[in-house]
VMD Tcl script that draws the C-alpha trace (Angstrom):
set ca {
  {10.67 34.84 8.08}
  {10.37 31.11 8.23}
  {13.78 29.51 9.81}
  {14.96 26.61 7.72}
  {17.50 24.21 8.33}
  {18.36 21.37 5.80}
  {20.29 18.19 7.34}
  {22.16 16.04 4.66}
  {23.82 12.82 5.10}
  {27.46 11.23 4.21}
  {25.54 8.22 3.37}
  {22.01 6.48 3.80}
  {21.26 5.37 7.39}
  {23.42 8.43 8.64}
  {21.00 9.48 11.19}
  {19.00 12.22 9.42}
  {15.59 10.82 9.69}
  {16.16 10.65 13.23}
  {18.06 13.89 14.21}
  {15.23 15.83 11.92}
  {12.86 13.96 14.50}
  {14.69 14.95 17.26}
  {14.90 18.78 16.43}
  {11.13 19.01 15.45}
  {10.84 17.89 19.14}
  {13.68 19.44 20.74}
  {11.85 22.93 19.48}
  {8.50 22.29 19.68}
  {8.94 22.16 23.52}
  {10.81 25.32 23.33}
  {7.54 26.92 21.69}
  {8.10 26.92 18.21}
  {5.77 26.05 15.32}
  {7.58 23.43 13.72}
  {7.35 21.73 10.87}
  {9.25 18.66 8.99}
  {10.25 18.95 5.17}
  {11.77 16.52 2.56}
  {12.07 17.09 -0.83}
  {12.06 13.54 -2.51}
  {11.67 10.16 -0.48}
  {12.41 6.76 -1.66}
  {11.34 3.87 0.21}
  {9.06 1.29 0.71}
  {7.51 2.09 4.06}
  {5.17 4.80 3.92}
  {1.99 6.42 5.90}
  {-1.66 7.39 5.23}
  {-1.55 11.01 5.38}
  {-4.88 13.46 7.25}
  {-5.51 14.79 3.80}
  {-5.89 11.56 1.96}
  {-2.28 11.24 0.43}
  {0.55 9.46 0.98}
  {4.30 10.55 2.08}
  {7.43 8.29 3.78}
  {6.97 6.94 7.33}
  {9.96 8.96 8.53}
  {7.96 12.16 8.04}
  {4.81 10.97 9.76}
  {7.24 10.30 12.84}
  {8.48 14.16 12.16}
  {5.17 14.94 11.94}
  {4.30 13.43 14.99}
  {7.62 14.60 16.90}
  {5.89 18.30 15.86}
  {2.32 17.44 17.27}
  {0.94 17.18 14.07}
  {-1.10 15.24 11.70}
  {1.09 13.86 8.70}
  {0.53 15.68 5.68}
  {1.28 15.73 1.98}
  {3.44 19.03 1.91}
  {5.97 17.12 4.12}
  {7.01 14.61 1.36}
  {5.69 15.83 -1.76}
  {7.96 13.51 -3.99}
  {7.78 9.50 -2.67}
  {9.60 7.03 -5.31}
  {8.55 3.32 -3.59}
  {10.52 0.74 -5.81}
  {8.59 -1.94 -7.52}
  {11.53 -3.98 -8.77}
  {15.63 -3.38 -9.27}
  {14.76 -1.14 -12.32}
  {11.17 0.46 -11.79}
  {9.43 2.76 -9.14}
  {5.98 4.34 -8.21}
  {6.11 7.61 -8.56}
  {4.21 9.57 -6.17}
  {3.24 13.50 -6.30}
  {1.85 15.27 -3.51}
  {0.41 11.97 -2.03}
  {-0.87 10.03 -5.00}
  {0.62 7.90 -7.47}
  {1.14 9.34 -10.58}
  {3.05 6.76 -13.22}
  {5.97 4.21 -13.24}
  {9.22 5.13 -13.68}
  {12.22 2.93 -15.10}
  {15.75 4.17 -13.68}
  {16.72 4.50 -16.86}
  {14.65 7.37 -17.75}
  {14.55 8.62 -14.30}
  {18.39 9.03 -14.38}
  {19.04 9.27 -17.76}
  {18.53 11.96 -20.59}
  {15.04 12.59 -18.84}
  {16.59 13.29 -15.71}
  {16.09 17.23 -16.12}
  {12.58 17.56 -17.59}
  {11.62 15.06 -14.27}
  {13.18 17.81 -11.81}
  {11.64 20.61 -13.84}
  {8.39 18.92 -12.87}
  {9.13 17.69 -9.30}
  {11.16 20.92 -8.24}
  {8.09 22.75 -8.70}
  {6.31 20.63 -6.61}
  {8.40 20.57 -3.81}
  {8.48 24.04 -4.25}
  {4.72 24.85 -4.29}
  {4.41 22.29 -0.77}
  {7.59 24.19 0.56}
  {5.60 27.62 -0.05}
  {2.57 26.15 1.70}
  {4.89 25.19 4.76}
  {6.61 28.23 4.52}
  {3.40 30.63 4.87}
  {2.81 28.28 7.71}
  {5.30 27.44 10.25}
  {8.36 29.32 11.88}
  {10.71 26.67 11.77}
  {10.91 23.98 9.25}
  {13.55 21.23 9.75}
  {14.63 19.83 6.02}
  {15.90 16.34 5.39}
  {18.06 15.51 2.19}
  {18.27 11.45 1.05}
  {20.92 9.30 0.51}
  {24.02 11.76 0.17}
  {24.78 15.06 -1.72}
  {27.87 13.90 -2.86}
  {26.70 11.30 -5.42}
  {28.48 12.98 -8.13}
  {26.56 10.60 -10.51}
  {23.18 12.37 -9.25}
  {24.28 15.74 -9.86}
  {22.01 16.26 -12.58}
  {18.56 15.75 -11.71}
  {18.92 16.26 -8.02}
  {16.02 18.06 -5.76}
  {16.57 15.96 -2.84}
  {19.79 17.44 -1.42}
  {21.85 20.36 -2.71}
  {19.74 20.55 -5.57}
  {17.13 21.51 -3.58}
  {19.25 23.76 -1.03}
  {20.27 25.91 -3.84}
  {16.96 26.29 -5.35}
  {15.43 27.71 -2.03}
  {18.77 29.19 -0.65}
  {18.73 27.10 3.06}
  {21.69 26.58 5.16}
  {22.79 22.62 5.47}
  {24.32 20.79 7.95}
  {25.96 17.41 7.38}
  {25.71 14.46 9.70}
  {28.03 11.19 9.69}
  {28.08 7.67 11.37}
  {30.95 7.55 13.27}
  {30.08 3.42 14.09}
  {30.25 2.61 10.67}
  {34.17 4.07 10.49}
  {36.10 6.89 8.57}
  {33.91 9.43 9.40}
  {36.45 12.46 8.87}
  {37.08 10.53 5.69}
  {33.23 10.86 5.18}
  {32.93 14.21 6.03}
  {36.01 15.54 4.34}
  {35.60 13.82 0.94}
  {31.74 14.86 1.17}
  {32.67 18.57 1.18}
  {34.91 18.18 -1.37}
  {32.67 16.47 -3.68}
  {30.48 19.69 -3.62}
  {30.53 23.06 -5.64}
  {31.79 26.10 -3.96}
  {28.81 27.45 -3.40}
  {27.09 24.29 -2.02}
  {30.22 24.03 0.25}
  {29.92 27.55 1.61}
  {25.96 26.51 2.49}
  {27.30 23.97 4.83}
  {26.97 25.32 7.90}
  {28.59 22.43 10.33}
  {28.98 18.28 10.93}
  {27.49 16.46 13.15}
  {28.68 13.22 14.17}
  {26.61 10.27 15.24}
  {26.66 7.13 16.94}
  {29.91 8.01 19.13}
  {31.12 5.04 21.76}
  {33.64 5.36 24.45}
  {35.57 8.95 25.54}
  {34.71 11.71 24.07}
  {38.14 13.24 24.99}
  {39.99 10.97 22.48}
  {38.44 12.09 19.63}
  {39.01 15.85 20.55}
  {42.55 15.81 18.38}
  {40.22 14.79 15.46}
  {37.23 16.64 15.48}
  {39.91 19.80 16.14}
  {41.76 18.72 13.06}
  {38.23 18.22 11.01}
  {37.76 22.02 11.94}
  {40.73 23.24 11.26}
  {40.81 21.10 7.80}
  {37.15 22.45 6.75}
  {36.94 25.61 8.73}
  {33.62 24.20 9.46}
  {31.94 23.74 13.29}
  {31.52 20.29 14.57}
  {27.92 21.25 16.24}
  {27.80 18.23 18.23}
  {29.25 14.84 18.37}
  {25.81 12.27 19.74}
  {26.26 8.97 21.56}
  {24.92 5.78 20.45}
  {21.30 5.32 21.96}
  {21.12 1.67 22.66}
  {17.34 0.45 22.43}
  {16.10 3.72 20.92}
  {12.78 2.29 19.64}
  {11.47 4.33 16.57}
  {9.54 3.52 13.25}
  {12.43 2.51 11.25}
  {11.75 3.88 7.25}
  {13.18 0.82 5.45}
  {15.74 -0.98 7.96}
  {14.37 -4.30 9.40}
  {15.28 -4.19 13.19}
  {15.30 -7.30 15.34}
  {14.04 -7.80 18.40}
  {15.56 -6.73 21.68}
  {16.73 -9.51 23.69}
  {14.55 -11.24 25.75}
  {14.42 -14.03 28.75}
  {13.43 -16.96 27.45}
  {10.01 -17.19 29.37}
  {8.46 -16.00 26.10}
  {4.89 -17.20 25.44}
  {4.39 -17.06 21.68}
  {6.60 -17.14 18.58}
  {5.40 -14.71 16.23}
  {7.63 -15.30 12.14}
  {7.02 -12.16 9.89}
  {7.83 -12.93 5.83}
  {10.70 -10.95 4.97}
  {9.72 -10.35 1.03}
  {12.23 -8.75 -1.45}
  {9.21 -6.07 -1.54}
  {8.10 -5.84 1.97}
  {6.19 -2.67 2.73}
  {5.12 -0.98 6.07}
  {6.96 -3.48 8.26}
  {6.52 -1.02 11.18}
  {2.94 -2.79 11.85}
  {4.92 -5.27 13.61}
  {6.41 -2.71 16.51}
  {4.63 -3.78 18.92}
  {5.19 -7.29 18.34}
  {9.13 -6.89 18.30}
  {9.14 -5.32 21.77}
  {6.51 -7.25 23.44}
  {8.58 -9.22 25.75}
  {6.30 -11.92 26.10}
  {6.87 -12.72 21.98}
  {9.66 -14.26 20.77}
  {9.74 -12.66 17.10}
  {11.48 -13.00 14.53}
  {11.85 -11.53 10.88}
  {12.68 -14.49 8.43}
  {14.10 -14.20 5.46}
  {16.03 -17.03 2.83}
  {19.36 -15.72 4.33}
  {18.75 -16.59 7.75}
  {17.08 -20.03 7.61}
  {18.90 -23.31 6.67}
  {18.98 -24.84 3.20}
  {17.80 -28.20 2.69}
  {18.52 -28.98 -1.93}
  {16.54 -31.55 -3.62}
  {18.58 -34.39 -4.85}
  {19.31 -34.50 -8.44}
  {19.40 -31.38 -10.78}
  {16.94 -28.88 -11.72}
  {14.92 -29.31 -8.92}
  {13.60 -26.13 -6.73}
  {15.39 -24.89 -3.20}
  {13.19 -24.93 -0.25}
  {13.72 -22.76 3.27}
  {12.60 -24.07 5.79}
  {10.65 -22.39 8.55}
  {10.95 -22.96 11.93}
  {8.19 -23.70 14.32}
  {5.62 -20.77 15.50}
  {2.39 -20.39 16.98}
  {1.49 -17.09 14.15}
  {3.07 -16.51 10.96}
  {2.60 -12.96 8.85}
  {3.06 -12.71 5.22}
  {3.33 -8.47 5.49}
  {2.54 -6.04 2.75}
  {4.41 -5.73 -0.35}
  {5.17 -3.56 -3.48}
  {5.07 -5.83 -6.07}
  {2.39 -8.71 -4.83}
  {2.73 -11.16 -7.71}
  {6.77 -10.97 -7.53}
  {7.21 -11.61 -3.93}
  {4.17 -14.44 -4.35}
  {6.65 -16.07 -6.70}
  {9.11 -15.88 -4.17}
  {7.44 -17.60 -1.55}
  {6.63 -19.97 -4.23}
  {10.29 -20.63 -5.26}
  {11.17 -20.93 -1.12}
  {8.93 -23.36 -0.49}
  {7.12 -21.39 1.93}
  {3.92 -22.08 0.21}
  {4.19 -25.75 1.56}
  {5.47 -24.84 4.90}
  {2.41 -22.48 5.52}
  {0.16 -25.49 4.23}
  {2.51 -27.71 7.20}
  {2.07 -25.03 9.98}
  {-1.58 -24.71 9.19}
  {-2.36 -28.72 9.35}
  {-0.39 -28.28 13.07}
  {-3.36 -25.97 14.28}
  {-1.25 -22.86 13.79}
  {-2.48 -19.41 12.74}
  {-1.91 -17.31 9.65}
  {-2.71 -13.39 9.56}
  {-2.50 -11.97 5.86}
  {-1.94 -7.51 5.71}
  {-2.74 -5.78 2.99}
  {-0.31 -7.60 -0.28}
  {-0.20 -10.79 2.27}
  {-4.32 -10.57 2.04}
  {-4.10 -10.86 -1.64}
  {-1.91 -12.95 -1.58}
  {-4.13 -15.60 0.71}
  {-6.38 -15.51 -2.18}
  {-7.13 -17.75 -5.49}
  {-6.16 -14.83 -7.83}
  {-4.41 -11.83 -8.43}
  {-4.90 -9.96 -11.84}
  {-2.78 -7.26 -13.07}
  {-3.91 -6.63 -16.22}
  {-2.69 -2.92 -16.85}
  {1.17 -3.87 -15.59}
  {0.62 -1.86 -12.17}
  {3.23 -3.35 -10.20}
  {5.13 -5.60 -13.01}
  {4.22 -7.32 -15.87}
  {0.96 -7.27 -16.81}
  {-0.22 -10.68 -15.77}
  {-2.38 -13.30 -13.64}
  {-0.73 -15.20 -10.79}
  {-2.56 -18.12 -8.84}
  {-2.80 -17.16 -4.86}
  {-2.56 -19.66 -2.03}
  {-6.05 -20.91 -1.95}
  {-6.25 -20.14 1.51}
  {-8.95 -17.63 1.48}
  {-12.22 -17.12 -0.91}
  {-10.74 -13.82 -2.14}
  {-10.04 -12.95 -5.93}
  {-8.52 -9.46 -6.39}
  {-7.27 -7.06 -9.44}
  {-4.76 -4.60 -9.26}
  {-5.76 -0.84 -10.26}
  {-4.01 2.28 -10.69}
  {-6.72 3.86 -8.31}
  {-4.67 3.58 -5.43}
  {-7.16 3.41 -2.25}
  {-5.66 6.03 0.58}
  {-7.92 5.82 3.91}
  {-6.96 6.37 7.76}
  {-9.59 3.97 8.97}
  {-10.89 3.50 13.13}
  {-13.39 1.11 14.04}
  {-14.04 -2.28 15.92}
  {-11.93 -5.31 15.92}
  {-14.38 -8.32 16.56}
  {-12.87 -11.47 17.70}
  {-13.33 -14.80 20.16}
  {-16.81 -12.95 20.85}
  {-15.49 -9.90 22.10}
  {-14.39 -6.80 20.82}
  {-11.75 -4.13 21.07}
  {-10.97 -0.45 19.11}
  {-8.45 0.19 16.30}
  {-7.18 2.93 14.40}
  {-4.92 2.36 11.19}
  {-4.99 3.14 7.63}
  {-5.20 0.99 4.00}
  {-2.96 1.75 1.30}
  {-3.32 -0.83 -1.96}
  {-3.89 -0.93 -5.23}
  {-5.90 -3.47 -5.43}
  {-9.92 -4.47 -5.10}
  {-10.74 -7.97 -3.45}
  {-14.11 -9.69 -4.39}
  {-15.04 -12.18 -2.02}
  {-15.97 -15.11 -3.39}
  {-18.37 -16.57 -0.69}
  {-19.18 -14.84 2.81}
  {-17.36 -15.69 5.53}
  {-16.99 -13.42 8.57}
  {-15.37 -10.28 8.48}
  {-13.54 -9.79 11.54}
  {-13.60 -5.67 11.21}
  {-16.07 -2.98 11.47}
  {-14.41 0.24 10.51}
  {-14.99 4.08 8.96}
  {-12.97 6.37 6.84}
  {-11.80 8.65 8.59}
  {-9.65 10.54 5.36}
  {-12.93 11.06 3.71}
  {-14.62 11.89 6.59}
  {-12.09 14.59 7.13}
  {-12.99 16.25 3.68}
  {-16.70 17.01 5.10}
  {-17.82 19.60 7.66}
  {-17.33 17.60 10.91}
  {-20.93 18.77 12.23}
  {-22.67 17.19 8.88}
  {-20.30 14.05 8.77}
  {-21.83 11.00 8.24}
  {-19.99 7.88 9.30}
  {-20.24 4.81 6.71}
  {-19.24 1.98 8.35}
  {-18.07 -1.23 6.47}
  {-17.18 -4.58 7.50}
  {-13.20 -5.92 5.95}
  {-11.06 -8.19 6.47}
  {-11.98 -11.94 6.42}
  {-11.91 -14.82 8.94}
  {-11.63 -18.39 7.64}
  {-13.97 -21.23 8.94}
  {-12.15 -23.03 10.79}
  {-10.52 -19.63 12.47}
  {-6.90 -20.29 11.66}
  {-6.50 -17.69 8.58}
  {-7.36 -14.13 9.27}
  {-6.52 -11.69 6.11}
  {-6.99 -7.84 6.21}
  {-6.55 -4.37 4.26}
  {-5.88 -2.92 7.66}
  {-2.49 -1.15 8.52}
  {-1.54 -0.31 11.91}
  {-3.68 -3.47 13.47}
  {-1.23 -3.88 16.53}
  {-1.02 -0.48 17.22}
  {-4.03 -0.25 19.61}
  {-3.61 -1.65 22.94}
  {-6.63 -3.67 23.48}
  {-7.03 -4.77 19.49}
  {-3.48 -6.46 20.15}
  {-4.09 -8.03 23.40}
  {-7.18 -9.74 20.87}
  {-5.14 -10.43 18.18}
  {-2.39 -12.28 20.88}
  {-5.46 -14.34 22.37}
  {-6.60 -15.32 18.96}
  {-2.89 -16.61 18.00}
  {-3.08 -18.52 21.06}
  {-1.62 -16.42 23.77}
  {-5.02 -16.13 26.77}
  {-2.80 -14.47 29.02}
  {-1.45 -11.81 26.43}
  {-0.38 -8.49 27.60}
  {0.31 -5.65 24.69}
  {2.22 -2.76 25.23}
  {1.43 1.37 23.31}
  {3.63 1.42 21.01}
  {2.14 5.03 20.65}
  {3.21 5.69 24.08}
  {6.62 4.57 23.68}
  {7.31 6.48 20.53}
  {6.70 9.61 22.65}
  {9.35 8.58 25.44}
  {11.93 8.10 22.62}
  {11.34 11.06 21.14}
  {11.62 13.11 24.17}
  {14.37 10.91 25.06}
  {16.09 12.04 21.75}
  {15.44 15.50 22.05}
  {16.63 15.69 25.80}
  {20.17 14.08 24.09}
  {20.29 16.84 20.92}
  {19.50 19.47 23.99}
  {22.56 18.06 25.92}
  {25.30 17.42 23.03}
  {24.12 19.97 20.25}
  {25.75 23.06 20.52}
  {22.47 25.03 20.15}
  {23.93 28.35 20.57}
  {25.92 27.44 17.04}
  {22.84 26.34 15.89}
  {21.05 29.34 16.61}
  {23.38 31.52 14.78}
  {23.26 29.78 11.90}
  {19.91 31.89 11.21}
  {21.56 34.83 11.88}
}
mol new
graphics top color blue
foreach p $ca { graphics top sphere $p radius 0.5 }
foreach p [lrange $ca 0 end-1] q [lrange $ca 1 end] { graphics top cylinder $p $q radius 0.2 }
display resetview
């Protein structure tokens, strides 16, 4: 029989994205067919999937921590917010309908996890029939008593499949037998008996004086503490929602790199390799962390200023039109328009492409309000949003300064962008999703050219996720921005350091014995 194991948190950002990651490793190199699960996701970063879907970044690191190609069974329910009240809803990998929170939580909340229970079940089955181990990760925490209801993505989902759970806490936030304690309580006696052990995370300092606690904690619970983990300074792994900032670095950097941070930014993880190249000083800028400078008199609009850079980004984004506005009501539109007349350079991904455009059309409400909303002008682009959601991992050629160099990434938009004159499209690249739907000996490759490159070279816009990810294609991009002595790093490569550094720390402080009898 399949071996499952479900972790749960005692709040978001507990560390279960990362200690699922770190088991699928930890017993993959032990010889195990491994597998990662979760139930229901919600967040805005997500991945392109081998099958043509779409499911939360975390689980395409998981799946990667495994050896494997991400696929739709491993996140077969992914809510990516829109706005405060309203959310995608996406079943096994494509978008399905919006949802407002108030029917999502409300008196529909039980004919929705009718619906989605059975589709986590029938991916769970699939995985199941599949793998011997499959390492489960619950969201947010089980012991949001106003969640009870409707819930599939923790205990909800542990009862309806019968898996032990362990729990995992942040011991650098504080209170963590607090935490713990008040999270088993919260649970029915039956969900409390299915908790198998705590594990506690981010520890600092002497183990030995927190012995009199974690002996209490056992005592208290009759529960296991299966491992207390220290804090990993610089681990570097695709973050699912948290912006990171940059490592520190000497201050013989050679370009400053500014990233947009939009209330809806998507699939920030494109700028990895950016944030720890230590030749680019980079920074993630948002209305918070820039200085105010207010209009005299009344009535007149705030502007945030941004500070000098040789490359700006505006990133993807969930709601396009919304976070348009925003840049609109920051001012940004007119220091873009400043940074551009100074010879700097402007790359546009995926919403950020639209964006660069004269217009974006929504006229079925995909995102928001159905609507029109001017672009920046900056590009000959006009696009409309659909609910055909285009899905595509993508490879090809990345043509730039006359040379060229290979990339690999993926597109994930609703929306289609008509170009309005020809101008030179930077990329060359082929499906590779659909491709993988065909017999690989009768495969035909369609190549197509994307992405656009304005005249005068400064504006570069693109449908392409995953751009800095190859080596070479980033060492381009750098020269282009103005950086001809730019050195990239693999940000593929160091993703497999940390997660073999992760798992050689869960094989160190884990008590895997404990763990091991849990399935027996």
């Amino acid at each position: 029989m399949t071996k499952v194991l479900m972790v749960q948190g005692t709040t978001s950002d507990a560390g279960k994205s990362t200690l699922v990651a770190g088991l699928c490793r930890l017993f993959v190199r032990q010889g195990c067919k491994v597998a990662p699960f979760k139930p229901q996701n919600m967040a805005l970063n997500s991945a392109v999937t081998i099958d043509g879907g779409e499911i939360g970044r975390a689980q395409a690191l998981q799946a990667v921590a495994c050896h494997l190609e991400p696929q739709i069974d491993f996140n077969p329910i992914l809510l990516k917010p829109s706005s405060d009240t309203g959310s995608q809803v996406i079943v096994h990998g494509k978008a399905l309908m919006k949802m407002e929170a108030e029917d999502y939580f409300g008196k529909n909340a039980e004919g929705y996890r009718v619906k989605a229970m059975a589709a986590v079940k029938e991916s769970f089955k699939r995985l199941s029939d599949e793998y011997q181990m499959l390492f489960v990760e619950g969201a947010g925490s089980p012991a949001e008593v106003n969640l009870r209801e409707g819930d599939i993505a923790n205990m909800g989902f542990a009862e309806e499949v019968d898996c032990p759970v362990i729990i995992i806490a942040d011991i650098d936030k504080g209170g963590v037998f607090a935490h713990l304690v008040g999270t088993l309580a919260l649970l029915s006696e039956s969900e409390q008996a299915r908790v198998k052990g705590f594990v506690i995370n981010r520890f600092r300092g002497d183990i030995s004086l927190l012995q009199s606690g974690l002996d209490w904690l056992e005592q208290y619970t009759q529960k296991p503490v299966l491992g207390v983990l220290p804090y990993l300074h610089d681990l570097h792994l695709d973050a699912e929602d948290a912006l990171i900032a940059a490592p520190d670095k000497s201050i013989n950097t050679k370009l400053k790199v500014l990233v947009l941070v939009l209330p809806r930014i998507s699939n920030h993880t494109d700028f990895d390799p950016l944030r720890l190249n230590p030749q680019i000083e980079f920074e993630y800028v948002s209305l918070q962390t820039q200085s105010q400078t207010h209009a005299q008199g009344t009535g007149q609009q705030r502007h945030s200023r941004l500070p000098p850079a040789d490359l700006i980004i505006i990133p993807g984004s969930k709601n396009v039109r919304a976070d348009l506005e925003f840049i609109r009501e920051q001012g940004w539109d007119k220091e873009i328009e400043k940074h551009l007349r100074y010879g700097g350079k402007l790359l546009g991904i995926c919403g950020g492409y639209q964006m660069l455009g004269h217009l974006i059309d929504d006229p079925e409400g995909i995102e928001d309000n159905a609507g029109s909303s001017e672009g920046l002008g900056l590009l000959p682009v006009v696009t409309e949003l659909t609910s055909d959601k285009v899905l595509l991992q993508v490879e090809g050629v990345l043509s730039l300064l006359g040379k060229q160099a290979e990339v690999k990434g993926y597109e994930i938009h609703c929306g289609r962008s008509n170009l309005l004159m020809k101008l030179e499209q930077p990329l060359t690249l082929t499906r590779r999703a659909e491709d993988h739907q065909q017999n690989e000996s009768t495969a035909v490759k369609r190549w197509q050219s994307e992405g656009m490159l304005s005249v005068d070279n400064q504006i570069f816009g693109t449908y392409m996720h995953g751009l800095f990810d190859s080596p070479q294609a980033c060492q381009l991009l750098l020269q282009w921005a103005g950086m001809q002595d730019a050195n990239s790093i693999d940000v593929n490569d160091i993703r497999e350091q940390q997660l073999n550094r992760l798992a050689d720390v869960l094989e160190e402080h884990l008590d895997l014995d404990a763990m091991n009898a849990i399935w027996n």
